[in-house]
N, CA, C and O atoms as CSV, one atom per row, in Angstrom:
chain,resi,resn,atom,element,x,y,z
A,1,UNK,N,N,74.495,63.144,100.539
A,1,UNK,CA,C,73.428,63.756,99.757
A,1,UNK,C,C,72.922,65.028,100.433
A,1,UNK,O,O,72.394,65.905,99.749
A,2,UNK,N,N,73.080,65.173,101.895
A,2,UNK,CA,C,72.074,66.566,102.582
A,2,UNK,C,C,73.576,67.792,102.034
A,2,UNK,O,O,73.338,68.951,101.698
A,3,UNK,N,N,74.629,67.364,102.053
A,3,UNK,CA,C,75.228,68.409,101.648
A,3,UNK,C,C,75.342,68.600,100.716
A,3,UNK,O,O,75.588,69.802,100.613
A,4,UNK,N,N,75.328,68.172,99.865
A,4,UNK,CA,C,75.009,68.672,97.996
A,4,UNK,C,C,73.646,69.030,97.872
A,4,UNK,O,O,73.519,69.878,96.988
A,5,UNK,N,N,72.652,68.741,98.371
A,5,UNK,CA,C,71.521,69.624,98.164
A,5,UNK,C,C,71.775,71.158,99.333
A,5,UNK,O,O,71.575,72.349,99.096
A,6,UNK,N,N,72.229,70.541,100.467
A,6,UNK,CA,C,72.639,72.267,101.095
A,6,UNK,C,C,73.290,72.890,99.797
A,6,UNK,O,O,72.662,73.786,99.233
A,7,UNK,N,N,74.242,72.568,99.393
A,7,UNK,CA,C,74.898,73.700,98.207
A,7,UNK,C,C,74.199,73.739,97.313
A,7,UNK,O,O,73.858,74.872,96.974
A,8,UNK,N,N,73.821,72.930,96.760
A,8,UNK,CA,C,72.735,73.452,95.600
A,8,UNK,C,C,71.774,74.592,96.292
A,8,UNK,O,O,71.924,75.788,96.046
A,9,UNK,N,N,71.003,74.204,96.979
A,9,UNK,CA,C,70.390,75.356,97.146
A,9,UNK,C,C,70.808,76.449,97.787
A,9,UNK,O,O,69.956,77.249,98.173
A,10,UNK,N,N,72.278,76.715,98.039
A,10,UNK,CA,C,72.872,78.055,98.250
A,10,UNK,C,C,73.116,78.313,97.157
A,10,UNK,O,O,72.950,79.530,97.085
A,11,UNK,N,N,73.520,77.821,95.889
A,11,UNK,CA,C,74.150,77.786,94.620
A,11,UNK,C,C,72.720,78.626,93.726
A,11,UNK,O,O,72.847,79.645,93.047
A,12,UNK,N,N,71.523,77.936,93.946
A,12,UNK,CA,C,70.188,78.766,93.464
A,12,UNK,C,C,70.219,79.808,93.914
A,12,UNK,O,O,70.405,80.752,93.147
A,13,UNK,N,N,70.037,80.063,95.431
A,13,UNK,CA,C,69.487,81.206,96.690
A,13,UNK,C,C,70.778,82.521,95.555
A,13,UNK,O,O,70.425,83.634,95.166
A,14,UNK,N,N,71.916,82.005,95.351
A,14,UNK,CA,C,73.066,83.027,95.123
A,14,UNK,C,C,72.749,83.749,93.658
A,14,UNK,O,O,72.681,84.963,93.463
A,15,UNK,N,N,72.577,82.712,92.703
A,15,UNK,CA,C,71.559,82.825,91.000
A,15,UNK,C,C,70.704,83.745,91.323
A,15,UNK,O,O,70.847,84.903,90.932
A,16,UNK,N,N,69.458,83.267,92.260
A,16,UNK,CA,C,68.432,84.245,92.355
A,16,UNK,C,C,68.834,85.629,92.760
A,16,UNK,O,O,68.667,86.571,91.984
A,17,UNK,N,N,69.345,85.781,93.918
A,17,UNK,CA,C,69.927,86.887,94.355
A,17,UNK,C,C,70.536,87.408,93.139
A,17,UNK,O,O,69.627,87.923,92.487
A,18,UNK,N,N,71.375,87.490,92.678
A,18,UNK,CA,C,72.253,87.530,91.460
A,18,UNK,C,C,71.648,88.323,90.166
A,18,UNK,O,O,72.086,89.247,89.481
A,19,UNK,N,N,70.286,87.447,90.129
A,19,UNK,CA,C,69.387,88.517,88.859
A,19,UNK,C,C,68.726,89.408,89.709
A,19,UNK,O,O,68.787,90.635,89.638
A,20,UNK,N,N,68.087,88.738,90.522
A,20,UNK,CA,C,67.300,90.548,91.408
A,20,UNK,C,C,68.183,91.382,91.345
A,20,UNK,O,O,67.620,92.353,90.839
A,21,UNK,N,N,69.288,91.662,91.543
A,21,UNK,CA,C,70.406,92.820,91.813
A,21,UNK,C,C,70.627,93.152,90.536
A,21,UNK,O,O,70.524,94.364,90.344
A,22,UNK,N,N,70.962,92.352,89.354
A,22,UNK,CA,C,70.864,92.937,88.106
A,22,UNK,C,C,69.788,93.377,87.048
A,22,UNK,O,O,69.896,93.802,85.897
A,23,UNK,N,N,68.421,93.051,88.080
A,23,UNK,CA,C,67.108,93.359,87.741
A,23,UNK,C,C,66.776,95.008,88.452
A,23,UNK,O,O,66.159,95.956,87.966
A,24,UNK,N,N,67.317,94.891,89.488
A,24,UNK,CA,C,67.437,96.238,90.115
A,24,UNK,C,C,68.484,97.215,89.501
A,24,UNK,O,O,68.124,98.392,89.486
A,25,UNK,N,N,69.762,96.929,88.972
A,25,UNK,CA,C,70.605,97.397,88.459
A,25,UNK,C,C,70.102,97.927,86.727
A,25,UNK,O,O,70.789,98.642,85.996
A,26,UNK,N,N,69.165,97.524,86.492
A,26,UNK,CA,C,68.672,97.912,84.977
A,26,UNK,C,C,67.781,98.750,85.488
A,26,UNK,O,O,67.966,99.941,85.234
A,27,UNK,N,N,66.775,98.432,86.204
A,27,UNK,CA,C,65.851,99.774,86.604
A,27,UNK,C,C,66.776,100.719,86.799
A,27,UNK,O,O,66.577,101.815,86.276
A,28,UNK,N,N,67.693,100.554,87.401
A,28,UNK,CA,C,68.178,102.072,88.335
A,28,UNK,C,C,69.077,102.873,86.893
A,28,UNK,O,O,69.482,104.031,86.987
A,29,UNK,N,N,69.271,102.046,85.649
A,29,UNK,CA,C,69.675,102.250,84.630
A,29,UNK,C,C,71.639,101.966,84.796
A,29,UNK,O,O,72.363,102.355,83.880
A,30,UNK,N,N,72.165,101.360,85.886
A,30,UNK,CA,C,73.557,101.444,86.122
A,30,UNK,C,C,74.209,100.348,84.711
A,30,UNK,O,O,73.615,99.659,83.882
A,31,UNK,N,N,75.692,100.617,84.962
A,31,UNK,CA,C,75.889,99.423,83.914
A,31,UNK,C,C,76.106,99.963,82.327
A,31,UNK,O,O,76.778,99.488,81.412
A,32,UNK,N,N,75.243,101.161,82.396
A,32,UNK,CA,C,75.066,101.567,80.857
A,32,UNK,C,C,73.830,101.042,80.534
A,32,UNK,O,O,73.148,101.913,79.993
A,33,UNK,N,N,73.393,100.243,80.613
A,33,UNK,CA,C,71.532,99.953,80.204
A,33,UNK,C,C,70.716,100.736,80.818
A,33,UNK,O,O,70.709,101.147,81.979
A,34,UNK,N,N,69.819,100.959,79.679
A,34,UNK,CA,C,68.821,101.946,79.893
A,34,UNK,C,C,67.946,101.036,79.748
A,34,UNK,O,O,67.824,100.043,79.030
A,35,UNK,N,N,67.141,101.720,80.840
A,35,UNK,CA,C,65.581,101.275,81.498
A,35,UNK,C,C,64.730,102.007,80.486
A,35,UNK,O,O,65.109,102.780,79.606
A,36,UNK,N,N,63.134,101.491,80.871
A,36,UNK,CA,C,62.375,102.356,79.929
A,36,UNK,C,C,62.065,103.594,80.848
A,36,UNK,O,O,61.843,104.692,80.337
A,37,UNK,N,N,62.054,103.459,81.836
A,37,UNK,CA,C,61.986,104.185,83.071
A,37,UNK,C,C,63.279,105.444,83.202
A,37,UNK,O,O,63.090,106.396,83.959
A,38,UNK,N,N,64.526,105.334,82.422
A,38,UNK,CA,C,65.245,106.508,82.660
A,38,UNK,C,C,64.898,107.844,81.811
A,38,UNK,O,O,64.375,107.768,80.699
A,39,UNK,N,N,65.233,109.075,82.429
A,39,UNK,CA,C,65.325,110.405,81.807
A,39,UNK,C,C,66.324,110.588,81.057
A,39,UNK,O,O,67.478,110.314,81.386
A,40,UNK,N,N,65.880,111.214,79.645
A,40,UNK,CA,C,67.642,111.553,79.076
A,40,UNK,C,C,66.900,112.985,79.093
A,40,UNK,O,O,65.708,113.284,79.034
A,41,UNK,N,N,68.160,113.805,79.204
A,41,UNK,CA,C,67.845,115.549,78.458
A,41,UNK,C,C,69.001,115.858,78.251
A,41,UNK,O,O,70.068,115.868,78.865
A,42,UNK,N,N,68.531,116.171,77.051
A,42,UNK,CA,C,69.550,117.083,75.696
A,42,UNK,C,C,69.552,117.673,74.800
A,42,UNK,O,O,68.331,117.576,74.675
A,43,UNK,N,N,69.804,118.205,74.048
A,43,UNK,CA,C,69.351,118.510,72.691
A,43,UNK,C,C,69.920,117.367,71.629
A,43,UNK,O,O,69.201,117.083,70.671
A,44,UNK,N,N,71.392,116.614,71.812
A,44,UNK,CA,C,71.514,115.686,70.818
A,44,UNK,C,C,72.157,114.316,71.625
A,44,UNK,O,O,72.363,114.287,72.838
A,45,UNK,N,N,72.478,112.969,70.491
A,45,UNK,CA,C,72.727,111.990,71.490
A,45,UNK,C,C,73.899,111.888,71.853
A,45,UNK,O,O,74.054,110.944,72.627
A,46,UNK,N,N,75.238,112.726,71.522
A,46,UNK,CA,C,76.515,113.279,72.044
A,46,UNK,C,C,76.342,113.775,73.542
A,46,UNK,O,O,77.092,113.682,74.513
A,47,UNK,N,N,75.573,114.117,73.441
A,47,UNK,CA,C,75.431,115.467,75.184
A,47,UNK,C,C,74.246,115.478,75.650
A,47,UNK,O,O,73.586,116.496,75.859
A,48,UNK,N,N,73.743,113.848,75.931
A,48,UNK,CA,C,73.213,113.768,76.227
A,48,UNK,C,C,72.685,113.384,77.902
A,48,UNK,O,O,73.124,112.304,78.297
A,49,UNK,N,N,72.047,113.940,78.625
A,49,UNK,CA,C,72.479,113.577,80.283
A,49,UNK,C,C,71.226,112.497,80.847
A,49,UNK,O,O,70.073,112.897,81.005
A,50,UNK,N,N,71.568,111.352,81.067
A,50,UNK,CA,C,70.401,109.852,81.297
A,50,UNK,C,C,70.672,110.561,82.607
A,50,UNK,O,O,71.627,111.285,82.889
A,51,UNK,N,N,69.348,110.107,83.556
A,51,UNK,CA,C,69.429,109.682,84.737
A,51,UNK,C,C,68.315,108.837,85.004
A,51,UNK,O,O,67.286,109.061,84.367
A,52,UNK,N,N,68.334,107.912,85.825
A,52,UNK,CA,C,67.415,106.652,86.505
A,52,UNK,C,C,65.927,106.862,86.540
A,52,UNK,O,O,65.071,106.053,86.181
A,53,UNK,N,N,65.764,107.958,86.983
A,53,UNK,CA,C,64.215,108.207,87.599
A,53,UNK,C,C,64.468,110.155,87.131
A,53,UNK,O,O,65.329,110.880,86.634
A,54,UNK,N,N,63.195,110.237,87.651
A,54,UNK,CA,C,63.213,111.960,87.946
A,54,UNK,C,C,63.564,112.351,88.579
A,54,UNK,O,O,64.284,113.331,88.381
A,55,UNK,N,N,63.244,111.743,90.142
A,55,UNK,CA,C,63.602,112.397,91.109
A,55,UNK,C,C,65.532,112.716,90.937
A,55,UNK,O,O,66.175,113.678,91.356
A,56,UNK,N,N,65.959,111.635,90.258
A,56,UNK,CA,C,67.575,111.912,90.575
A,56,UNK,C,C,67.849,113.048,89.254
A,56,UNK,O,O,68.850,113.765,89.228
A,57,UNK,N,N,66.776,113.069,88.180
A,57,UNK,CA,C,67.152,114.583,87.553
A,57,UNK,C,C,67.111,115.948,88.409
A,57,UNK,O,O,67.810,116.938,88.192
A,58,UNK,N,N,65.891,115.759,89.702
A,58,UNK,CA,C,65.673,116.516,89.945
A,58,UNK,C,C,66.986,116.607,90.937
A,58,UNK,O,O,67.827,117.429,90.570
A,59,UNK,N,N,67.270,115.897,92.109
A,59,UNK,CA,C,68.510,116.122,92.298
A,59,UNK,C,C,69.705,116.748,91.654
A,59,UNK,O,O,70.332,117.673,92.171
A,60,UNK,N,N,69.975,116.234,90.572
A,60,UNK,CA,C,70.961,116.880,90.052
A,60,UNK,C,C,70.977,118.537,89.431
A,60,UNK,O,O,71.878,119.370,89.528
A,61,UNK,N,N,69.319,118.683,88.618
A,61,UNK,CA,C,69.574,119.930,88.576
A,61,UNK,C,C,69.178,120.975,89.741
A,61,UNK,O,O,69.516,122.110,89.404
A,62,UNK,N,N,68.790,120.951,90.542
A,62,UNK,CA,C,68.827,121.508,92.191
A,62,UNK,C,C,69.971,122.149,92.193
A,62,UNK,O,O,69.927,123.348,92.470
A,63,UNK,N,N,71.339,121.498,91.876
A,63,UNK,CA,C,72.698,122.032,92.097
A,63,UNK,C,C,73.093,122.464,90.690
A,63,UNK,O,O,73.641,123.566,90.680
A,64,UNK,N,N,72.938,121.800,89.334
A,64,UNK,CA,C,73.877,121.910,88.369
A,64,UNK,C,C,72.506,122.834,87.379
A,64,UNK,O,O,71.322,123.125,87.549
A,65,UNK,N,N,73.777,123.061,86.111
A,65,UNK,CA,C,73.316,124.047,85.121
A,65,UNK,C,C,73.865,123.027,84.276
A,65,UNK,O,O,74.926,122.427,84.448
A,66,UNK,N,N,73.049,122.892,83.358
A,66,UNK,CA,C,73.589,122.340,81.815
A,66,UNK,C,C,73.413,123.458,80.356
A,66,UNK,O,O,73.126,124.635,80.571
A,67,UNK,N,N,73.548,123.122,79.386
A,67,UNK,CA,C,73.452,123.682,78.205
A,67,UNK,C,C,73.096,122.976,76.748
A,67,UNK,O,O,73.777,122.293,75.983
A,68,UNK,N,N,71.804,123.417,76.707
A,68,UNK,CA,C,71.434,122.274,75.563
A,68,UNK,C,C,71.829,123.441,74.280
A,68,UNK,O,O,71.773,124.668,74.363
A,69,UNK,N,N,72.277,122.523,72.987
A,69,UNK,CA,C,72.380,123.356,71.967
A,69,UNK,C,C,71.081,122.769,70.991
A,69,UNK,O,O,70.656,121.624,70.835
A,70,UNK,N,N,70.628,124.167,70.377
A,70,UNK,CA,C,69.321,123.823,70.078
A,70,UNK,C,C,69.520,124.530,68.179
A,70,UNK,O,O,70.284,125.445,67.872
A,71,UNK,N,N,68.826,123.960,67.451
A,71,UNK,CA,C,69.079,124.389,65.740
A,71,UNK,C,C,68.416,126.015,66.044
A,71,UNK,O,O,67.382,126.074,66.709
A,72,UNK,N,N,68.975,127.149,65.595
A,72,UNK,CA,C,68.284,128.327,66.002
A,72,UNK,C,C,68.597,129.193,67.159
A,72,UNK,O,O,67.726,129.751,67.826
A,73,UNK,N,N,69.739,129.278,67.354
A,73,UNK,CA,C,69.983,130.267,68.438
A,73,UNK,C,C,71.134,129.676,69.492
A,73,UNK,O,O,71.850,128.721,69.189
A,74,UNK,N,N,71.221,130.432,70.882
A,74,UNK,CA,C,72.199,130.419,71.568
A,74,UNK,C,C,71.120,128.844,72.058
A,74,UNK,O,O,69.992,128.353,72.008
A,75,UNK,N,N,73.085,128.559,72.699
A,75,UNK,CA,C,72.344,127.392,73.862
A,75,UNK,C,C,71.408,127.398,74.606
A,75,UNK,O,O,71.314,128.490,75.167
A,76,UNK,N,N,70.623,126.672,74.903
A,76,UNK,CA,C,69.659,127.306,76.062
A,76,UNK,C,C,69.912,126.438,77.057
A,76,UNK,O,O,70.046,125.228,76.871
A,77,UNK,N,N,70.009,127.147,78.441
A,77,UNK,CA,C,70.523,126.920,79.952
A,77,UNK,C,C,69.214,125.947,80.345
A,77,UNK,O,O,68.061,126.008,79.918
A,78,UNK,N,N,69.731,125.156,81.181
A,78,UNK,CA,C,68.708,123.962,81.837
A,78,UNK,C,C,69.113,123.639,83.186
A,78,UNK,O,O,70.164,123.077,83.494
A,79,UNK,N,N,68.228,124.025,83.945
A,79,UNK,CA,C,68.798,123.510,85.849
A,79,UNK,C,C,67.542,124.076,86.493
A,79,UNK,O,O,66.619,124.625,85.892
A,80,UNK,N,N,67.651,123.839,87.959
A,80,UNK,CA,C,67.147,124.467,88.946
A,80,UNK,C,C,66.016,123.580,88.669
A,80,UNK,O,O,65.935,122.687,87.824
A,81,UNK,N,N,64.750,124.172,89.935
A,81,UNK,CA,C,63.709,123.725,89.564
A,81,UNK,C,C,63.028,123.327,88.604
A,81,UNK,O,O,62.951,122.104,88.486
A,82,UNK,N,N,62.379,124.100,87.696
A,82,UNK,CA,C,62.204,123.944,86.593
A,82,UNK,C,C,62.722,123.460,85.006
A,82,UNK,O,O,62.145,123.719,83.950
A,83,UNK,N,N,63.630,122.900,85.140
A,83,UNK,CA,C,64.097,121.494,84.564
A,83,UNK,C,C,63.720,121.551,83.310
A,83,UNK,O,O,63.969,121.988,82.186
A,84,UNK,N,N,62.771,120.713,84.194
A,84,UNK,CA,C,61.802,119.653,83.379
A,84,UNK,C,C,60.395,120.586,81.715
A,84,UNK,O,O,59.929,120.411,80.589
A,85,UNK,N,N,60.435,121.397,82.761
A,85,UNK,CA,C,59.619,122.519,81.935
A,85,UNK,C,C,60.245,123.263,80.946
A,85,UNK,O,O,59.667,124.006,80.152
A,86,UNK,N,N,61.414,123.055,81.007
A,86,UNK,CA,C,62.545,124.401,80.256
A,86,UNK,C,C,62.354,123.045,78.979
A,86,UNK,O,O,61.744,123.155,77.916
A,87,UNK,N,N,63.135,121.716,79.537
A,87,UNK,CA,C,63.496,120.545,78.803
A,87,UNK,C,C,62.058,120.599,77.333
A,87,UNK,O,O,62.189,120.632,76.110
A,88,UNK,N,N,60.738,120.585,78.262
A,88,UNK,CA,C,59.625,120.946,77.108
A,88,UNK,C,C,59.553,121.691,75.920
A,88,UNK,O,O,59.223,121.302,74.799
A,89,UNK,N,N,59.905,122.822,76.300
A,89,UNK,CA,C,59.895,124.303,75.609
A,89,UNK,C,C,61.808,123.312,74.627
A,89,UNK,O,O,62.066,123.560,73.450
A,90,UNK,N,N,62.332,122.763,75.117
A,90,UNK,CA,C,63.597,122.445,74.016
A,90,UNK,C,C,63.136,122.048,72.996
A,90,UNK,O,O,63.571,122.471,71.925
A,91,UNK,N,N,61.835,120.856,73.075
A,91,UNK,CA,C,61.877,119.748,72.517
A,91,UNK,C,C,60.850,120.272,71.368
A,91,UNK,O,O,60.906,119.886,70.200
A,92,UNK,N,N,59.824,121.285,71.912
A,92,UNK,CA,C,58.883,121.778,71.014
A,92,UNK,C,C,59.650,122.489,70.051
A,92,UNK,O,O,59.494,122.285,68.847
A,93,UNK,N,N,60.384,123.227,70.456
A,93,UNK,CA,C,61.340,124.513,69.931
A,93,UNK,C,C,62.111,123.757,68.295
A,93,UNK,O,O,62.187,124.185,67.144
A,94,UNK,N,N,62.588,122.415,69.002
A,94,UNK,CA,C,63.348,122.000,68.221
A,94,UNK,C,C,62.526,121.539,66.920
A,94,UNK,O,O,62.834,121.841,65.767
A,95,UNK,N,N,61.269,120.642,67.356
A,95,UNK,CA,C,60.310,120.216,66.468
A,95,UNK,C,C,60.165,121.591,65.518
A,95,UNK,O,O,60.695,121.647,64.408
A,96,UNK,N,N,59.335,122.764,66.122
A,96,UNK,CA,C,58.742,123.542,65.298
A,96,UNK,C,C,60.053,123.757,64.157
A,96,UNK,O,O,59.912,123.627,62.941
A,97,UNK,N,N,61.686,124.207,65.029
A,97,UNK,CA,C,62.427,124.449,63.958
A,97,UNK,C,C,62.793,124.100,62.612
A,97,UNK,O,O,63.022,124.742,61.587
A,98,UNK,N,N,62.770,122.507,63.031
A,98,UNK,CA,C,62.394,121.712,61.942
A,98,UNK,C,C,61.706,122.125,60.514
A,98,UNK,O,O,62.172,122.466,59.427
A,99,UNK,N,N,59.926,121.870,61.195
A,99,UNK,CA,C,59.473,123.033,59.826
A,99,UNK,C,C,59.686,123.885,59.263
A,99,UNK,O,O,59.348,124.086,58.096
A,100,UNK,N,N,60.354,124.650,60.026
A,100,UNK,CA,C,60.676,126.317,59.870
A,100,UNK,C,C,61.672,126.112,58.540
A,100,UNK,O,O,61.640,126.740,57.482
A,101,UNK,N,N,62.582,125.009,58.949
A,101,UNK,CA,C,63.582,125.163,57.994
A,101,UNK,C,C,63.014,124.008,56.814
A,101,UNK,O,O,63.764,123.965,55.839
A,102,UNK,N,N,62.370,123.501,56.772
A,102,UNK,CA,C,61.970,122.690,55.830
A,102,UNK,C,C,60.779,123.064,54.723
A,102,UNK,O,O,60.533,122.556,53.629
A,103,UNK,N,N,60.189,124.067,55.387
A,103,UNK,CA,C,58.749,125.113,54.392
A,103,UNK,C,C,59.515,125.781,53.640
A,103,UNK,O,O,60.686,126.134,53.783
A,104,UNK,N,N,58.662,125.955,52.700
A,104,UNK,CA,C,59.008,126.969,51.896
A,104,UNK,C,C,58.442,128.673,52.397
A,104,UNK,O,O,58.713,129.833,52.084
A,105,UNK,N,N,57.432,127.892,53.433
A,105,UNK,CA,C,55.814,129.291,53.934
A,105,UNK,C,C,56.694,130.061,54.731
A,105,UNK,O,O,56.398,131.253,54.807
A,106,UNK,N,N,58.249,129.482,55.680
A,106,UNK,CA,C,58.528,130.170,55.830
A,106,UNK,C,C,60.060,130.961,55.401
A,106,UNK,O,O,60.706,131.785,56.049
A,107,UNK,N,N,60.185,130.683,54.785
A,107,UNK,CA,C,61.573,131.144,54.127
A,107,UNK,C,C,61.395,133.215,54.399
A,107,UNK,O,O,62.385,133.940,54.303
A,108,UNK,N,N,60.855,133.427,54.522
A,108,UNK,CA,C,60.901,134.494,54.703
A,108,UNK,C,C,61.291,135.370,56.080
A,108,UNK,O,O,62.189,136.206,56.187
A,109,UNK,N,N,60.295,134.901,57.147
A,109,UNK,CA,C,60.817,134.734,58.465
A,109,UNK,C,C,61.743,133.741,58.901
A,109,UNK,O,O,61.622,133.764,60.126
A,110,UNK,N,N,62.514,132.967,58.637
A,110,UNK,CA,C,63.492,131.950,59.158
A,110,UNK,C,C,64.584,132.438,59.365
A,110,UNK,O,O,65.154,131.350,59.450
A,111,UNK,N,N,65.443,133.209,59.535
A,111,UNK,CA,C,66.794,133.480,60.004
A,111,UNK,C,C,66.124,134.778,61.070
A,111,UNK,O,O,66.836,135.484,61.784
A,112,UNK,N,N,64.861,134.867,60.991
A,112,UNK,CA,C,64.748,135.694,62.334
A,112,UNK,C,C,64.133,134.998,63.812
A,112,UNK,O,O,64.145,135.500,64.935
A,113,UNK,N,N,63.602,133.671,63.376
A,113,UNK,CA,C,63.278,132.649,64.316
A,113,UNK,C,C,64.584,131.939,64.994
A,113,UNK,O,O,65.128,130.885,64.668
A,114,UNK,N,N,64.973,133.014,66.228
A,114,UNK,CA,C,65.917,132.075,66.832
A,114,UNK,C,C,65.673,132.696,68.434
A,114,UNK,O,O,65.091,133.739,68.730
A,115,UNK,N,N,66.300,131.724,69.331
A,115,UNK,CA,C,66.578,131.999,70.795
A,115,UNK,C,C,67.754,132.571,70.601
A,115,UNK,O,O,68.822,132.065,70.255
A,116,UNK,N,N,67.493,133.598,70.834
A,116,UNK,CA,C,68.619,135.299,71.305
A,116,UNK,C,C,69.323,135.240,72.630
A,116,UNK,O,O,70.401,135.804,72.813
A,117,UNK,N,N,68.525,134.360,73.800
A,117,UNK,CA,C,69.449,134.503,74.923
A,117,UNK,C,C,69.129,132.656,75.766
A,117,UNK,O,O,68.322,131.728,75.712
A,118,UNK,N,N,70.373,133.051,76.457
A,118,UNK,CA,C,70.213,131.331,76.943
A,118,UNK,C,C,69.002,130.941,77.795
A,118,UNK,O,O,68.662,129.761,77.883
A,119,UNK,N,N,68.227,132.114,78.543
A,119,UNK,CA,C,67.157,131.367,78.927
A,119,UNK,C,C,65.718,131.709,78.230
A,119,UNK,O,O,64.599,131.695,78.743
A,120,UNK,N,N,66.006,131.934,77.262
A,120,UNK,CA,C,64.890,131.836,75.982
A,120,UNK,C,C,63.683,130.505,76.579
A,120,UNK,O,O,62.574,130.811,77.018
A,121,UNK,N,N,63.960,129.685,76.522
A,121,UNK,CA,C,63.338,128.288,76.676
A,121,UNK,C,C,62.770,128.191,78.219
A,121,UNK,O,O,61.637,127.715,78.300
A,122,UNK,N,N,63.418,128.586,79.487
A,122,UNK,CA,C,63.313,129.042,80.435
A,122,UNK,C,C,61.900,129.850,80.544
A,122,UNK,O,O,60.796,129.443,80.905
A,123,UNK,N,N,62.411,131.406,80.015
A,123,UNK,CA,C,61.144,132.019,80.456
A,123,UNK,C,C,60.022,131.580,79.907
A,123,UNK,O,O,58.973,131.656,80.547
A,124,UNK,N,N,60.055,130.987,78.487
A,124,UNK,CA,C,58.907,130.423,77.744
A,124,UNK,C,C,58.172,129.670,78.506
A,124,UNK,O,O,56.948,129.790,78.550
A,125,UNK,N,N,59.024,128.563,79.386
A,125,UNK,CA,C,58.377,127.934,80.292
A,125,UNK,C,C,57.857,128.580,81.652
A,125,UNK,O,O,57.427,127.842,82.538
A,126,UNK,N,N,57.879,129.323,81.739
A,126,UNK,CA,C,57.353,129.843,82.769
A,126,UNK,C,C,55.874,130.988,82.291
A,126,UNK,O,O,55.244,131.790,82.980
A,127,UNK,N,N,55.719,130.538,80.619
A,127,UNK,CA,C,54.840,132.021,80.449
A,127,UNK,C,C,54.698,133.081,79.773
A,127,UNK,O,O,53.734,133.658,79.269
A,128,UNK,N,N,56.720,133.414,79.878
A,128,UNK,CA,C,56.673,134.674,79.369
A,128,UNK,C,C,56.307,135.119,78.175
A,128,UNK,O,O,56.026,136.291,77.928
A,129,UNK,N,N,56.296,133.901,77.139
A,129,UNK,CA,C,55.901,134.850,75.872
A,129,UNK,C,C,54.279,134.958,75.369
A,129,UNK,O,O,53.849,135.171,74.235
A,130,UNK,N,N,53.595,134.749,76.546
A,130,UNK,CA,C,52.452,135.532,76.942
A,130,UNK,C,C,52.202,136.696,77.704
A,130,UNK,O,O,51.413,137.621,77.508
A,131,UNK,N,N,53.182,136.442,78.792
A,131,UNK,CA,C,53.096,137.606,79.697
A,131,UNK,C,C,54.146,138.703,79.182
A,131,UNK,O,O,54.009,139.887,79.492
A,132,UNK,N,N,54.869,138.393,78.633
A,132,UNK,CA,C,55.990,139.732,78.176
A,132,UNK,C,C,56.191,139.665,76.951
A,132,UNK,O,O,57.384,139.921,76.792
A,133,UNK,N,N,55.494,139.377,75.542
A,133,UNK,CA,C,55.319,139.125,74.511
A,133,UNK,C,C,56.435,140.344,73.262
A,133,UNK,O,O,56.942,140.291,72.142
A,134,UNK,N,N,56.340,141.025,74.077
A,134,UNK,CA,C,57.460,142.442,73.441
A,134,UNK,C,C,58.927,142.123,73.894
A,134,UNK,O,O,59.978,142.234,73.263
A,135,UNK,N,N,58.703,141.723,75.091
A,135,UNK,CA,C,60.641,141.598,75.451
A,135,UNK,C,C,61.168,140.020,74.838
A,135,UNK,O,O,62.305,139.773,74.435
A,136,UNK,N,N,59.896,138.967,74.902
A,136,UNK,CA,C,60.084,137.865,74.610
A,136,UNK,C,C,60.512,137.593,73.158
A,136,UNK,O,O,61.193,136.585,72.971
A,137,UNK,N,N,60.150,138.481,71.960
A,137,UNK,CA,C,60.639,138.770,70.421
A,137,UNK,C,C,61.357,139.407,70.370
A,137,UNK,O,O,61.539,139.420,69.153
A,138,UNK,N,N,62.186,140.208,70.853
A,138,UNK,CA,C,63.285,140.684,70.436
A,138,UNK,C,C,64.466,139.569,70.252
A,138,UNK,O,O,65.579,139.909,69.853
């Protein structure tokens, strides 16, 4: 009997172990399951880039450049520091486009509402189409 309860309770100790690691393995988002806790950025769910936490977005764009395609213009470029801020300026961009193309109020201006260059979304986030409001409309 002491050795069948020794294995049993290595047989639990191994179970338990077993979900913590796949409890940890869903946070960290591995596996293909997504946490509520992971980052996606993209513009659609084809090309779309998950990562675990922020910090490992932020890792990644530190080194890399991506390219979100957005309704209205050229791709717009996403990396470096500011990421996360560019990622904002996508998501608004994309919303407002939406209306744009769905009003009638604006049918008039709509094929002139677009991002002209890839870091359109970029400088926005940083400002510019307050601070450079003339170079920022062209």
């Amino acid at each position: 009997l002491g050795r069948a309860a020794l294995f049993l309770g290595f047989l639990v100790d191994a179970l338990i172990l077993q979900q913590a690691n796949y409890a940890q393995a869903v946070e960290q988002g591995s596996d293909g399951v997504e946490s509520e806790s992971m980052i996606c950025v993209a513009g659609d769910q084809e090309n779309q880039q998950c990562f675990a936490s922020e910090e490992a977005a932020n890792t990644y764009y530190k080194d890399s450049v991506d390219y979100v395609t957005i309704d209205g213009g050229k791709p717009q470029q996403v990396g470096g520091r500011h990421w996360k801020k560019t990622m904002e300026v996508i998501q608004k961009t994309q919303k407002y486009m939406e209306s744009v193309k769905s009003s009638e109020e604006f049918s008039s201006v709509r094929s002139q509402c677009l991002c002209r260059h890839e870091l359109c979304a970029f400088w926005a986030g940083l400002g510019e189409c307050d601070a450079n409001p003339k170079f920022m409309k062209k």
